[in-house]
C-alpha beads as a LAMMPS data file, in Angstrom:
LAMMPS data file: protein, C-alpha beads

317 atoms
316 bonds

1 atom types
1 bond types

-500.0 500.0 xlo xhi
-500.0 500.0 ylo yhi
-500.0 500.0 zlo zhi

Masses

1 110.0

Atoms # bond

1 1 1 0.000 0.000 0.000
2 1 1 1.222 3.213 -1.165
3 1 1 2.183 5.643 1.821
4 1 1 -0.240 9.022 2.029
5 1 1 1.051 12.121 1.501
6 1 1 -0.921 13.346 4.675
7 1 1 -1.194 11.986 8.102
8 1 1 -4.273 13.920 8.473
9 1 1 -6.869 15.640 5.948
10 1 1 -9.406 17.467 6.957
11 1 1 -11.862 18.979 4.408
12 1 1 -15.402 21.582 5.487
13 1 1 -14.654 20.261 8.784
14 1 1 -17.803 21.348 11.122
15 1 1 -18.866 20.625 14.427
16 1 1 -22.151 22.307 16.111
17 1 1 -23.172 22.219 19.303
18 1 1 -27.044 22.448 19.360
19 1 1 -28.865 24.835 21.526
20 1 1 -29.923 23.717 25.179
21 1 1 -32.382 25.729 27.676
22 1 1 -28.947 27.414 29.259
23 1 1 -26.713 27.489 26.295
24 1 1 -27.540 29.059 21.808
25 1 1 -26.571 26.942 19.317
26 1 1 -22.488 26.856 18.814
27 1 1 -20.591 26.064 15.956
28 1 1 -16.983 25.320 17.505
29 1 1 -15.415 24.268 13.479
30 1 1 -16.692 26.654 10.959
31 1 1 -15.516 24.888 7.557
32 1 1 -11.982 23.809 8.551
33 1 1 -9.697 22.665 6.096
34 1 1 -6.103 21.370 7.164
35 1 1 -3.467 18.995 5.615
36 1 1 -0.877 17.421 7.875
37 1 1 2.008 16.273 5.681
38 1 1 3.467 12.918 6.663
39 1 1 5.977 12.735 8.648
40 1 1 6.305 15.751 10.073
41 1 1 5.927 17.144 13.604
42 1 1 2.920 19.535 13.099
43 1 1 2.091 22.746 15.582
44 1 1 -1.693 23.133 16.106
45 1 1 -2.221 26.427 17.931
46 1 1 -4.440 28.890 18.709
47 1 1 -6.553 30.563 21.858
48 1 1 -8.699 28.812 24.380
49 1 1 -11.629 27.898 22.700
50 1 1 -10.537 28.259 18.987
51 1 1 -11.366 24.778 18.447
52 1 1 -8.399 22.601 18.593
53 1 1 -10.249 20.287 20.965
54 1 1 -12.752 19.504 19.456
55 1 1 -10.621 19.025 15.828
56 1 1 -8.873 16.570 18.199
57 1 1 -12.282 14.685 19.995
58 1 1 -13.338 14.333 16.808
59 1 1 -10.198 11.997 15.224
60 1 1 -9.897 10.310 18.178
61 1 1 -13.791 9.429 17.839
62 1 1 -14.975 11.143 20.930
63 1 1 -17.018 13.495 19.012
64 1 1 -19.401 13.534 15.615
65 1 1 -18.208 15.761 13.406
66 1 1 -21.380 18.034 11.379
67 1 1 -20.264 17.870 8.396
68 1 1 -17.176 17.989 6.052
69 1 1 -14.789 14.808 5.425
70 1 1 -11.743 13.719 7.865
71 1 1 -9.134 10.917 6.799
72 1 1 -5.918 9.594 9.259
73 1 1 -3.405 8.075 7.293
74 1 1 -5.549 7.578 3.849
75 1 1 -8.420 6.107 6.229
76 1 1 -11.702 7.783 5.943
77 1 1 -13.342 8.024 9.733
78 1 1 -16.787 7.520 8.374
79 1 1 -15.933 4.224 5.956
80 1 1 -13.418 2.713 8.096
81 1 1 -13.795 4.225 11.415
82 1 1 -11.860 1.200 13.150
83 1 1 -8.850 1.534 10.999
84 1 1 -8.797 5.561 11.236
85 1 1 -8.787 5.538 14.578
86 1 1 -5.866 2.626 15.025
87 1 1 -3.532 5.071 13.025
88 1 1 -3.467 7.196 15.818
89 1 1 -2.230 7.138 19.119
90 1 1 -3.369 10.542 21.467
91 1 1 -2.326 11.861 24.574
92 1 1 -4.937 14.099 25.594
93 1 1 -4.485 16.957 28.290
94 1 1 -5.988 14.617 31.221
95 1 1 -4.354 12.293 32.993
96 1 1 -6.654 9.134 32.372
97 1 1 -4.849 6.409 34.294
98 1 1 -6.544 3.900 37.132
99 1 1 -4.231 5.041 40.206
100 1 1 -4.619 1.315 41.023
101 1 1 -3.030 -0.083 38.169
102 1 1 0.758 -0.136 37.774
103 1 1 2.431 1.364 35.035
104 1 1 3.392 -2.474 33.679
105 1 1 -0.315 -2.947 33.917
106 1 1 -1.354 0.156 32.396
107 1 1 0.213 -0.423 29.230
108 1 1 -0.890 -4.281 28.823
109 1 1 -4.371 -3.734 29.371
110 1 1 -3.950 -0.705 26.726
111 1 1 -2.179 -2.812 24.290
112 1 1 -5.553 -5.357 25.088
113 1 1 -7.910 -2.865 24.018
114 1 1 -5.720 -2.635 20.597
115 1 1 -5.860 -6.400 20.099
116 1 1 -2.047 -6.130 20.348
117 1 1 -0.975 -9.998 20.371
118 1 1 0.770 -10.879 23.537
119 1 1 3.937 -11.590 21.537
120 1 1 3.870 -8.037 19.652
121 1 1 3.316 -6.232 23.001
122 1 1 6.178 -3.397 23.942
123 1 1 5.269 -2.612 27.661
124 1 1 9.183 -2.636 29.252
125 1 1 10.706 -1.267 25.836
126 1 1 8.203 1.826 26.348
127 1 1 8.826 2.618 29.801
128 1 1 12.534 2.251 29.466
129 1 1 12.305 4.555 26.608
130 1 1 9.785 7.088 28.555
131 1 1 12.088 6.708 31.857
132 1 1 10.023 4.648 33.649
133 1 1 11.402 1.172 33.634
134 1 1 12.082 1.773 37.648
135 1 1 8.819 2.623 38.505
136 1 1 7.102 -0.238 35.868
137 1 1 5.322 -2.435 38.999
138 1 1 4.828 1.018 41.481
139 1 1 1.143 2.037 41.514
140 1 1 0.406 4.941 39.195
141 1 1 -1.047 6.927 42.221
142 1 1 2.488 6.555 43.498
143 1 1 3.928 8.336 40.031
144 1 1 4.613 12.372 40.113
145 1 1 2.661 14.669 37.475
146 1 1 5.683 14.259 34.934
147 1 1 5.865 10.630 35.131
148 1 1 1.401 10.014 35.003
149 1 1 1.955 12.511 31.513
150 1 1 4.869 10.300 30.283
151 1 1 3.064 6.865 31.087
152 1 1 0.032 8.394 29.064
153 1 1 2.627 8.975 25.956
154 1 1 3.522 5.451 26.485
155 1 1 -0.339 4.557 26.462
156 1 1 -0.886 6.118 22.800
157 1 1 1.974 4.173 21.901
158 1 1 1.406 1.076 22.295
159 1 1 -0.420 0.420 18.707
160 1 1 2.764 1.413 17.301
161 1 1 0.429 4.100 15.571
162 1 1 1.713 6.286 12.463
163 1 1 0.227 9.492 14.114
164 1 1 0.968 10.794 16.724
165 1 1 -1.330 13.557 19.166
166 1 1 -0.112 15.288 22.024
167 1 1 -2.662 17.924 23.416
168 1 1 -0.813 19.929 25.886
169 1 1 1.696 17.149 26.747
170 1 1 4.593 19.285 29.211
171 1 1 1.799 21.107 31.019
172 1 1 2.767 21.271 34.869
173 1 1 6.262 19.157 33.122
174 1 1 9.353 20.304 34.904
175 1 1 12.065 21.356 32.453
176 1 1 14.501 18.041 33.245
177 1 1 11.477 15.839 32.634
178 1 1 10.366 17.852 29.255
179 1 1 14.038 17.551 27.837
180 1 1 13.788 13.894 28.141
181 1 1 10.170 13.904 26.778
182 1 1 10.687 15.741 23.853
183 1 1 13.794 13.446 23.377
184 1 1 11.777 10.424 22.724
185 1 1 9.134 12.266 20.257
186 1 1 12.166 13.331 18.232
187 1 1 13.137 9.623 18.298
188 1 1 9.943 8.789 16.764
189 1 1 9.777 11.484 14.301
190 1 1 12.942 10.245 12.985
191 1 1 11.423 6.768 12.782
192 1 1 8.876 8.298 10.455
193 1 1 6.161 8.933 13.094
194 1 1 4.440 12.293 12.331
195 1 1 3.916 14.186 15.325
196 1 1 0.843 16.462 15.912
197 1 1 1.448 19.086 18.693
198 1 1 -0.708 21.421 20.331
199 1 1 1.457 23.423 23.482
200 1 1 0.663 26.943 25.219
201 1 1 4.364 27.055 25.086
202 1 1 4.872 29.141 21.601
203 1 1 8.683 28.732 21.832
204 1 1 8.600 25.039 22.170
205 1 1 6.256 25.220 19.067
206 1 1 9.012 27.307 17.570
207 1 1 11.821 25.596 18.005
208 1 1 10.222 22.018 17.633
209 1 1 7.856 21.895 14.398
210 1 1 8.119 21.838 10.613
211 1 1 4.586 23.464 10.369
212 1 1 2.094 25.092 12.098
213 1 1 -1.499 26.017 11.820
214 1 1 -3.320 28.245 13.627
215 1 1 -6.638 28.102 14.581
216 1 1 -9.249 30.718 15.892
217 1 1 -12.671 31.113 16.265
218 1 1 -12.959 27.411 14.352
219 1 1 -10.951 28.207 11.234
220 1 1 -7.694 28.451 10.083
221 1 1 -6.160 31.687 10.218
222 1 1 -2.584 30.700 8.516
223 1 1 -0.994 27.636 7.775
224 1 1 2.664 27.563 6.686
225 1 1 6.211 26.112 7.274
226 1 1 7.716 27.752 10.776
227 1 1 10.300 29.919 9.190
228 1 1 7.693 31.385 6.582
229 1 1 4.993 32.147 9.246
230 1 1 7.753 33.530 11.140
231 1 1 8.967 35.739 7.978
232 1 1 5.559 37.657 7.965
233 1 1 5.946 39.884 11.072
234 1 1 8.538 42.608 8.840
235 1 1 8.705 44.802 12.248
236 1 1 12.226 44.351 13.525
237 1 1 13.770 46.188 17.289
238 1 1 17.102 47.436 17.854
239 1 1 17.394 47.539 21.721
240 1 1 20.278 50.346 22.606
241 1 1 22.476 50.683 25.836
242 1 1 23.451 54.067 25.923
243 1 1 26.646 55.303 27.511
244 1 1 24.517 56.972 30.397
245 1 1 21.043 55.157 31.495
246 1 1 18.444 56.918 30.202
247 1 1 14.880 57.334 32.588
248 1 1 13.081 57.832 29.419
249 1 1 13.145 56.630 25.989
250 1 1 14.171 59.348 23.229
251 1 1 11.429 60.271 20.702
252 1 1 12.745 59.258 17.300
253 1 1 11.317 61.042 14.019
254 1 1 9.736 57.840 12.421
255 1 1 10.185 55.174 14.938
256 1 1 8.347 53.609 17.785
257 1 1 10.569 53.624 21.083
258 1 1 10.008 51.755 24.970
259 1 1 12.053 52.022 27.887
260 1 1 13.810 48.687 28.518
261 1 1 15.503 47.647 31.601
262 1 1 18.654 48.674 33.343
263 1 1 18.222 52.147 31.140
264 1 1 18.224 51.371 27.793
265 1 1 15.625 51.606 25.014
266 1 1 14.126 49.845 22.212
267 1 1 13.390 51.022 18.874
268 1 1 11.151 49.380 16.319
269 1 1 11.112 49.702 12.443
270 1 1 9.511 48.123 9.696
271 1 1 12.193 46.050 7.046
272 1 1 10.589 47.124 3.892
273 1 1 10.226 50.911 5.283
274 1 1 13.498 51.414 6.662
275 1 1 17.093 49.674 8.418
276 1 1 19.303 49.525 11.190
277 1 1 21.766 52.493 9.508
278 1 1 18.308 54.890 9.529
279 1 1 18.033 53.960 13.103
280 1 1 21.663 54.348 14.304
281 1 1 21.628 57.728 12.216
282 1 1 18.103 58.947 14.451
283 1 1 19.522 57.945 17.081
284 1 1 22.689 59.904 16.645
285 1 1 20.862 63.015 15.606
286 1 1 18.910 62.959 19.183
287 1 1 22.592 63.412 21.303
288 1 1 22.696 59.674 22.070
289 1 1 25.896 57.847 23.166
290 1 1 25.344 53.999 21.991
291 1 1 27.515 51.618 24.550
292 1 1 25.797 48.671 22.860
293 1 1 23.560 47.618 20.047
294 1 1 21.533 44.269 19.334
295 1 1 18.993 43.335 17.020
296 1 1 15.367 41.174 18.166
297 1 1 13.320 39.502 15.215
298 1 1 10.048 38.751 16.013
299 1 1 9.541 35.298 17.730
300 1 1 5.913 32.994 16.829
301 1 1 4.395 34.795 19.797
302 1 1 4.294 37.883 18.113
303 1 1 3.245 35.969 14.945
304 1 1 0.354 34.328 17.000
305 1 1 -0.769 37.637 18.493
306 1 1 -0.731 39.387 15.361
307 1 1 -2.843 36.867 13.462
308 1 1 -5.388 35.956 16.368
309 1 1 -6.227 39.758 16.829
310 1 1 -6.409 40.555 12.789
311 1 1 -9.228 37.615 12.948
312 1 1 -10.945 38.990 16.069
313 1 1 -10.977 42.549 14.001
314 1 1 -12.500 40.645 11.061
315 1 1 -15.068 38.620 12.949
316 1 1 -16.206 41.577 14.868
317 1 1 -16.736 43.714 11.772

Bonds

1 1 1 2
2 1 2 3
3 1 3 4
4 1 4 5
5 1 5 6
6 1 6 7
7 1 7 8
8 1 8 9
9 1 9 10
10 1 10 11
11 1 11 12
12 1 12 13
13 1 13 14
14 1 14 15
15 1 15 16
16 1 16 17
17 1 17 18
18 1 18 19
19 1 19 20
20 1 20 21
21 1 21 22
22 1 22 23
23 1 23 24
24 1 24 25
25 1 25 26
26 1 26 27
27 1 27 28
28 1 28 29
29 1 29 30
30 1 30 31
31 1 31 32
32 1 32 33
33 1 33 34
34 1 34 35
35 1 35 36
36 1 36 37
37 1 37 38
38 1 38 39
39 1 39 40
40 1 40 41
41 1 41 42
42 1 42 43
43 1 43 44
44 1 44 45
45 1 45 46
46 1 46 47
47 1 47 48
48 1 48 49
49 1 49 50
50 1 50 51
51 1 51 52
52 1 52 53
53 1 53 54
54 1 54 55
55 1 55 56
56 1 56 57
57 1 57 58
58 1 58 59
59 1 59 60
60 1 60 61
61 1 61 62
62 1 62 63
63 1 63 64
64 1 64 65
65 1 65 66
66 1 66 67
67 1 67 68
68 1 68 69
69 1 69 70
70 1 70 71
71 1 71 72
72 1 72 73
73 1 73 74
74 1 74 75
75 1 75 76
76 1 76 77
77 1 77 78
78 1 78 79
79 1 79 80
80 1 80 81
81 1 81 82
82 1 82 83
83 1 83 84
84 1 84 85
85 1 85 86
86 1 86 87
87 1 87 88
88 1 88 89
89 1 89 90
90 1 90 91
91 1 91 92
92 1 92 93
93 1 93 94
94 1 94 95
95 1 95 96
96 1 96 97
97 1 97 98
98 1 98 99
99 1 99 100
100 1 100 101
101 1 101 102
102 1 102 103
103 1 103 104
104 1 104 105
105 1 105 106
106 1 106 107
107 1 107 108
108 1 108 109
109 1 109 110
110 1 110 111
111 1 111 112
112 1 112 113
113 1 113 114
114 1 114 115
115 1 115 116
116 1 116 117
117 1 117 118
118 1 118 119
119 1 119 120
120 1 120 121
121 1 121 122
122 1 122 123
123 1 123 124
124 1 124 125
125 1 125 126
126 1 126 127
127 1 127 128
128 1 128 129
129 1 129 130
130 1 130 131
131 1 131 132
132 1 132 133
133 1 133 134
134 1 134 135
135 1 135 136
136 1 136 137
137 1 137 138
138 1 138 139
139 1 139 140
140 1 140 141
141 1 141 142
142 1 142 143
143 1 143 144
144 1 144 145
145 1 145 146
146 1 146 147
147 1 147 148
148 1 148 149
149 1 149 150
150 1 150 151
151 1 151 152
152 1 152 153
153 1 153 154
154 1 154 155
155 1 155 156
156 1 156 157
157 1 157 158
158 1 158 159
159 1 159 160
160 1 160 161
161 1 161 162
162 1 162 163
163 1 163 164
164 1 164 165
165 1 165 166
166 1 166 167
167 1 167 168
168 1 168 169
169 1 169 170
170 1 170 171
171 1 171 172
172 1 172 173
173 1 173 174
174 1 174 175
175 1 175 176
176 1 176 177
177 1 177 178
178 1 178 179
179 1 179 180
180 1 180 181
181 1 181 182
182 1 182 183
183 1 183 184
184 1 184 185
185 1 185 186
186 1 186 187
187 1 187 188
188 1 188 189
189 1 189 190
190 1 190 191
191 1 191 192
192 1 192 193
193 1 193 194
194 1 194 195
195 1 195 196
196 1 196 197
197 1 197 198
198 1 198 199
199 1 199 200
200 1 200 201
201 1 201 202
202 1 202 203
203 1 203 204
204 1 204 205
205 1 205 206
206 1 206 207
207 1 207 208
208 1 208 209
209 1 209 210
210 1 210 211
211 1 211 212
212 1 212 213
213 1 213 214
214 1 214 215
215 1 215 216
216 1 216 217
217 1 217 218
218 1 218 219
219 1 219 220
220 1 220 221
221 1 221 222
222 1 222 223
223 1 223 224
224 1 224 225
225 1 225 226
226 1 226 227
227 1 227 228
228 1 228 229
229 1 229 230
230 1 230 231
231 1 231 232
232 1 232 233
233 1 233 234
234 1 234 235
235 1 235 236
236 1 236 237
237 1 237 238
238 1 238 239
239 1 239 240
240 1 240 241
241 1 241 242
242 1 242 243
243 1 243 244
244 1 244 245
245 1 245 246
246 1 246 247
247 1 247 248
248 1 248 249
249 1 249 250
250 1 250 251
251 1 251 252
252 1 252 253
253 1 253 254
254 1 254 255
255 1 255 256
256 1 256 257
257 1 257 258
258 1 258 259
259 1 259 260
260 1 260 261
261 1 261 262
262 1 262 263
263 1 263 264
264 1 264 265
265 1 265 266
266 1 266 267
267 1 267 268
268 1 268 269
269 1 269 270
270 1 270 271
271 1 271 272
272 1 272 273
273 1 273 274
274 1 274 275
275 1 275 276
276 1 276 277
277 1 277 278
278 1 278 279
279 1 279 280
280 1 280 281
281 1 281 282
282 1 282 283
283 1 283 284
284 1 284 285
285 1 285 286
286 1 286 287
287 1 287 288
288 1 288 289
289 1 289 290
290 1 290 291
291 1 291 292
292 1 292 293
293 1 293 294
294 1 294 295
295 1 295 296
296 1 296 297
297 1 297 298
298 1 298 299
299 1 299 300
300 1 300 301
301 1 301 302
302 1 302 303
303 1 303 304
304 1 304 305
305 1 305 306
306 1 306 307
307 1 307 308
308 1 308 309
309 1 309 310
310 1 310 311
311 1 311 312
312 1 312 313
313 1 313 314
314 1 314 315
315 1 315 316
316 1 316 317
């Protein structure tokens, strides 16, 4: 069987909620259409509410989708539901583990519900690789926050699925225990497992995906390789320590200036408007001693804010 050249397709994805005596009618996906390339480890973001959810209920079958067409892995969830949702494996933002259970136990009764012959099963290779060989026969009630949210990576991984989901997965995650996490998903995206992530952390998104889409108010807002979402924000700063601290920043014909710590100031310009030299040469021309100089590009936070707030404007008009 030829290999699909998306994990995940989604197509006039909708999802309403209907009315009830306390709540209107919501529609929560508005038409969504998103491609998740194979293979790759995929940033879903966007603000409370904006729908990644319930895009996320509905391919792991928790929720009926409206209307529109969803496949995983070449597999549409309405003609072959079962198969759809064995392609995936998700770790969703609760910890759903029996606190009675051991970790050992966890994973075989998993591997159960997946018809996962005894002989095929993976339970002390995944907690090895997840860091919890040691604590494979303690009882999960016994496990710290990091270790319940690494046992539950383990859990959607236990089908050996070709997509993988992780809603929110280093919430409440120290920084030690997230290093190692994000360890093993690189491990599997190397194996060829494509990696869906949605994180409140935009730098982690930044630093750890291919692609990201962002979501609000139910649609997609943009939808592009990292570096080229990142390449839309043209506003640029040049933060300035000046030989004496300054208690207030200059005012700078053409430029946008803030106060930054220790004395020093920022100045913003746009790339296609103007440059560092027309900045240094303001700057010069208001009796300002530079001591230092940097340059700050934008970052996906300011991306996110940027693009979240232009569809706010547009829905509210």
């Amino acid at each position: 069987m030829d290999l699909p050249d998306y994990a995940i397709e989604a197509k006039g994805l909708v999802k309403t909620y209907a009315a009830t005596k306390t709540t209107p009618e919501m529609r929560a996906l508005k038409g969504l259409d998103l491609a998740i390339p194979r293979g790759s480890i995929f940033g879903l973001l966007g603000p409370n509410g904006a729908g990644k959810s319930t895009f996320i209920n509905i391919l792991a079958g928790l929720c009926r989708k409206s209307a529109g067409t969803v496949t995983i892995w070449g597999r549409d969830i309405d003609e072959r539901p079962r198969d759809a949702r064995a392609a995936i494996g998700v770790v969703p933002q609760e910890i759903a583990a029996d606190p009675f259970f051991t970790p050992a136990e966890s994973l075989e009764v998993a591997a159960g519900m997946y018809a996962v012959p005894k002989a095929e099963r993976r339970t002390a290779e995944l907690l090895k690789a997840l860091g919890l060989a040691d604590k494979a026969n303690a009882y999960v009630r016994q496990l710290s926050g990091g270790m319940k949210r690494r046992l539950m990576v383990a859990k959607a991984m236990v089908h050996n699925p070709p997509v993988l989901i992780l809603d929110e997965p280093t919430a409440g995650v120290d920084v030690e225990l997230r290093r190692q996490l994000w360890a093993y998903v690189l491990e599997l995206n190397r194996k060829g497992v494509t990696i869906v992530l949605t994180t409140h952390y935009l730098e982690e998104a930044q630093e750890l995906c291919d692609q990201i889409a962002i979501i609000n108010r139910g649609q997609v807002v943009a939808c592009e390789p990292t570096t080229t979402l990142l390449s839309r924000m043209d506003t640029r700063k040049v933060l300035v320590t000046p030989e004496s601290p300054v208690t207030a920043a200059p005012a700078l014909a053409g430029f946008e200036t803030a106060l930054t710590p220790a004395g020093g100031f920022s100045v913003s310009y746009r790339t296609g408007q103007s440059s560092v030299e027309h900045v240094l040469a303001a700057i010069n021309a208001a009796g300002v001693h530079i001591k230092d100089i940097s340059t700050e590009d934008p970052d996906l936070e300011d991306v996110f804010v940027s693009l979240t707030y232009a569809a706010e404007q547009k829905a509210d008009a």
